[in-house]
C-alpha positions in Angstrom: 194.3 74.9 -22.3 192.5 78.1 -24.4 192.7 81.9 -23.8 191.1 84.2 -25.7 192.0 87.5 -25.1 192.0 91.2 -26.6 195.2 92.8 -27.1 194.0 96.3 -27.7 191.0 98.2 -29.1 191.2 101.6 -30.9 188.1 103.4 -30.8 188.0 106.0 -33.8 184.9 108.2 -32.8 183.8 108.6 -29.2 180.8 109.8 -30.1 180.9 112.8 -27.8 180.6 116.2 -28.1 182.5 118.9 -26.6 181.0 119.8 -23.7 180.4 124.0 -24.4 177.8 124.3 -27.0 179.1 121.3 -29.0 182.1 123.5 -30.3 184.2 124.1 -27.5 185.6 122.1 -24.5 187.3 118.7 -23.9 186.1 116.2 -26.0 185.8 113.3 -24.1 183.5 110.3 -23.5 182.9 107.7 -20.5 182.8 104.3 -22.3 181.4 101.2 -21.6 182.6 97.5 -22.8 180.5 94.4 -22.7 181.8 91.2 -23.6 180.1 87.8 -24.1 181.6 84.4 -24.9 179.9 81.5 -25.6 181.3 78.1 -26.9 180.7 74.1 -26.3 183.0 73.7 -23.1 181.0 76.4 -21.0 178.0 75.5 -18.3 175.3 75.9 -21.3 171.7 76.5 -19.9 169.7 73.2 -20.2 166.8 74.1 -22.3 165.0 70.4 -22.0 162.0 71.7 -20.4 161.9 74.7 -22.6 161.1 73.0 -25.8 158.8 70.6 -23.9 156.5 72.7 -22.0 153.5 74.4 -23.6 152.7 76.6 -20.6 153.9 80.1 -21.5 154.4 81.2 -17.8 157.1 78.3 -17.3 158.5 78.6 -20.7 159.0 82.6 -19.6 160.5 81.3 -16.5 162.7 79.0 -17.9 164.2 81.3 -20.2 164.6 84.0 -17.9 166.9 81.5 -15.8 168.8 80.6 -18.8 169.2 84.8 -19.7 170.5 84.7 -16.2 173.2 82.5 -16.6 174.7 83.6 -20.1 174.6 87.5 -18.8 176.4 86.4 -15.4 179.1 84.9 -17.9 179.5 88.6 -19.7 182.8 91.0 -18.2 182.2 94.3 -18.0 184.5 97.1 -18.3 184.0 101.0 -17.8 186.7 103.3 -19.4 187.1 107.4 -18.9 188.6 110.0 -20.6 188.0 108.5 -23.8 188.9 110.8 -26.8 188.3 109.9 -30.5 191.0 108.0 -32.2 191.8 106.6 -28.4 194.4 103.6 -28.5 192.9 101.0 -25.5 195.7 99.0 -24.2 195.0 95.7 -22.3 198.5 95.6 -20.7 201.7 93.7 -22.7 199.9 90.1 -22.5 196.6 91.3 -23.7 193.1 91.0 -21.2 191.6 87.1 -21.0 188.5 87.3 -21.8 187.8 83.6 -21.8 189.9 80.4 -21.0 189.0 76.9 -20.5 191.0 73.5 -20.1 189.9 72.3 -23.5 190.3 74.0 -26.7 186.4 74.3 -27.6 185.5 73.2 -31.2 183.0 76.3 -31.6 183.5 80.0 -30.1 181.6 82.9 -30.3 182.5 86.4 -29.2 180.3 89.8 -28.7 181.2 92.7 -27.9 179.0 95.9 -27.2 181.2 99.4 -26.9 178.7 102.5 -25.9 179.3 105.4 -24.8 177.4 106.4 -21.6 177.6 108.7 -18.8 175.3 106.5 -16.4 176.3 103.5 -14.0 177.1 100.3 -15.7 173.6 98.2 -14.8 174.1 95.2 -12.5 173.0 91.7 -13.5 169.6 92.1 -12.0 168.9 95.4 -14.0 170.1 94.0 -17.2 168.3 90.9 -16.5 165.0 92.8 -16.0 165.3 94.8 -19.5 166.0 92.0 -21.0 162.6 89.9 -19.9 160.8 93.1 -19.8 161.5 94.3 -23.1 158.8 94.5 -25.8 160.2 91.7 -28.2 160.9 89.0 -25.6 157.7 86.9 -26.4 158.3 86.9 -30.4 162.2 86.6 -29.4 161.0 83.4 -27.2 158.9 81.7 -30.2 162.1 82.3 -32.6 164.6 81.0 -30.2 162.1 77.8 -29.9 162.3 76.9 -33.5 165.8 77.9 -33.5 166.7 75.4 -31.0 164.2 72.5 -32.0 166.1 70.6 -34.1 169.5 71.8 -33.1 172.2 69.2 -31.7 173.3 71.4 -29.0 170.2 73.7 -28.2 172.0 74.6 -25.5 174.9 76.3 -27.1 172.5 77.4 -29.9 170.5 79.6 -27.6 173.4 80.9 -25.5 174.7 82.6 -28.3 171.0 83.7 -29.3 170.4 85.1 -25.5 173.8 87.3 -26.2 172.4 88.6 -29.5 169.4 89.8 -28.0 171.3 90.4 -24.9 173.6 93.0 -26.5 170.3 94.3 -28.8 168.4 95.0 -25.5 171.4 97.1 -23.8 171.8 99.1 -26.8 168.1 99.8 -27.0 168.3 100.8 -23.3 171.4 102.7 -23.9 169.6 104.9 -27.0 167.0 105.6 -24.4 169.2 107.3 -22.5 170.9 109.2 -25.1 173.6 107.3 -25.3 175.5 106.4 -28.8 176.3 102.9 -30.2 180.2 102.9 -30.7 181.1 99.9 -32.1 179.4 96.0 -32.2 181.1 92.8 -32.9 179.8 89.3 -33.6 182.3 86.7 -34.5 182.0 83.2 -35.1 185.2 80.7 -35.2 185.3 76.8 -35.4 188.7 75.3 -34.6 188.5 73.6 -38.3 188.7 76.4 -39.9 189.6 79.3 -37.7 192.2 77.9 -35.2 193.0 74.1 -36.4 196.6 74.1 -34.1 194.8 76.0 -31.7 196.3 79.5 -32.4 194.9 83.1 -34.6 195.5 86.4 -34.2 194.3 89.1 -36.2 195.3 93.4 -35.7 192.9 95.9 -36.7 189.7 93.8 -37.1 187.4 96.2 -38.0 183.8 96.0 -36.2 180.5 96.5 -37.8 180.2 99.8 -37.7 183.9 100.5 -38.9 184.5 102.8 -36.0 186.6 100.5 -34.2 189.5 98.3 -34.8 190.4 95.4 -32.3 193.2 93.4 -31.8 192.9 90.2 -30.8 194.5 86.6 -30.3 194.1 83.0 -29.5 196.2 80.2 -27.9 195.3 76.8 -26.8 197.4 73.5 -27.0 195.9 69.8 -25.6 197.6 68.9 -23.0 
């Protein structure tokens, strides 16, 4: 067995303002989380046809089927009342956000914190931004050669699709005045990063230094 989970997540600026002229007032934001996990063990989109076909319609269509199934895979987690220098708990155990009955050999993890007064978007709304979005043609071509002569293209472009995945939302998010709180991307192999199946690491700072996560793994072969 694996787990992956998040033990807690201190955010350090909300990226809100008081509410009364920007001076006065509570100063608290409405936050959202989105996780994505890819790594060998998961269903990985089959991207056979993709790297055979020349027709760009069916290449488009392909892809967007494959976007489908890496953002159904994401959890997504809206948190209120968040103040700057807020302490997240995920309960005494920690939140899974992935498990699996074999410990995978390579793991990936996003995460995309924001802070946003609007409704979470649905699968079919992120979905659509993402195939609708200005760079999905040249994001197509680079995922193509990306994938070409890889030995898992499958695993290759899941974790590409969550890039651009997580770029698109925070693109959407900026539209709507919304502020980019923290980013992670994190890649682990077990040969390095968990060889007897266990890591944990406090106060991982993320990209933009503004958060720090906790966070563990545990997995044994059974």
């Amino acid at each position: 067995m694996f787990f992956f989970r998040i033990n807690k997540l201190k955010i350090i600026d909300n990226k809100e303002m008081p509410s009364f002229l920007g001076i006065f007032g509570p100063d608290i934001a409405q936050v959202k989380l989105i996780s994505f996990v890819t790594t060998d063990q998961m269903s990985l989109p089959d991207m056979t046809e993709f790297l055979k076909t020349k027709d760009p319609i069916v290449k488009k269509n392909i892809l967007k089927v494959a976007v489908t199934q890496v953002v159904d895979a994401r959890i997504l987690t809206m948190v209120e009342n968040v103040k700057d220098n807020h302490l997240m708990y995920f309960g005494d155990t920690g939140y899974v956000l992935y498990k699996s009955k074999i410990i995978p050999d390579h793991f990936d993890w996003q995460l995309v914190v924001y802070e946003s007064d609007m409704a979470i978007r649905d699968t079919a709304m992120m979905i659509e931004d993402i195939v609708n979005d200005e760079e999905f043609d040249e994001f197509s071509d680079n995922l193509l050669k990306l994938i070409s002569k890889a030995k898992n293209p499958g695993y290759m472009a899941a974790v590409a699709i969550g890039k651009f995945a997580s770029k698109v939302t925070l693109k959407v998010a900026s539209k709507n005045k919304d502020d980019m709180i923290g980013i992670v991307y994190m890649s682990l192999n077990r040969w390095e990063h968990y060889p007897f199946g266990e890591r944990k690491k406090d106060d991982m700072p993320d990209m933009t230094n503004n958060m720090l996560i906790d966070y563990s793994i545990f997995g044994f072969d059974e």
